[in-house]
Structures are given as C-alpha cells and as structure tokens.
C-alpha positions in Angstrom: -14.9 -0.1 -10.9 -11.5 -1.9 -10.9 -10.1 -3.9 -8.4 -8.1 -2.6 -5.8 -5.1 -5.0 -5.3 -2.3 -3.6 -3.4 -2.4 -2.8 -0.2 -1.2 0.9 -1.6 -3.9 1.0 -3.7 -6.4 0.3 -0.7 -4.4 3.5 1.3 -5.0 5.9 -1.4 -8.9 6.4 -0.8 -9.0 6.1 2.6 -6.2 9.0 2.8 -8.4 10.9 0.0 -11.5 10.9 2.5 -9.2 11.4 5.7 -8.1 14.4 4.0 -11.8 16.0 3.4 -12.4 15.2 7.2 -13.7 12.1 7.8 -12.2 9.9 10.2 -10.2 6.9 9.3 -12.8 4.6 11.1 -15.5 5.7 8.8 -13.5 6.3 5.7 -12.5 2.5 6.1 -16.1 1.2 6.4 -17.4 3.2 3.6 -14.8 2.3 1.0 -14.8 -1.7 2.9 -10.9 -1.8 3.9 -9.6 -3.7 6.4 -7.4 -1.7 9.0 -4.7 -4.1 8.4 -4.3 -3.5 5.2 -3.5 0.1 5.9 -0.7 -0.5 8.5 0.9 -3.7 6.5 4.3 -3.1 5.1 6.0 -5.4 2.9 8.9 -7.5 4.1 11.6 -9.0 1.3 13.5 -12.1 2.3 16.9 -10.7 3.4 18.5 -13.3 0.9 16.9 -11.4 -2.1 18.0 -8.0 -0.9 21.4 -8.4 -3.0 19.3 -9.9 -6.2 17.1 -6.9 -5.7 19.8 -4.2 -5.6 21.9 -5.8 -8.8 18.4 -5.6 -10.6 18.2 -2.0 -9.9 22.2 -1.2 -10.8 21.4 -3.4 -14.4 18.0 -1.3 -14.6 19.9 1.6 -14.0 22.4 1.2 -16.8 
C-alpha cells in the first residue's frame, strides 16, 4: 500500500466510505486519519501569489 501524503489524498477514502454510509467518525478511525487533516486548507504566502500566477501565464503559453 502506498503512502498517503497529501492532505487530499487522506480526503479521498474517507469521502469514498462517507459515501457508502458510514459516518465520517468511523471512516476516519478505520482508515487512521486525523480530523485535521480533513479540514486543513493550504495557505501561500501572499508574496508568492504574483510568482505563482506568472508561472501559470508562462505554463500557459
């Protein structure tokens, strides 16, 4: 089994089992997530918001 890294990649089972109707208490005991990691959302530095969005214009091109 690989190693789940990202906290996206933590979401994705837990979402899986929510969906076949277990609750997302249990879903996150059986697979061994954290409840944080399912609420975090990733915060940039507001001073690489401008070196992020001329990357994606040049990656664009």
């Amino acid at each position: 089994m690989q190693k789940m890294v990202s906290p996206q990649d933590r979401r994705k089972p837990v979402e899986l089992d929510c969906q076949k109707g277990l609750s997302q208490r249990r879903a996150r005991g059986l697979i061994g997530v954290a409840g944080s990691s399912l609420s975090y959302v990733m915060q940039l530095p507001a001073n690489d918001a401008v070196v992020i969005e001329v990357m994606k214009s040049l990656s664009a091109q």
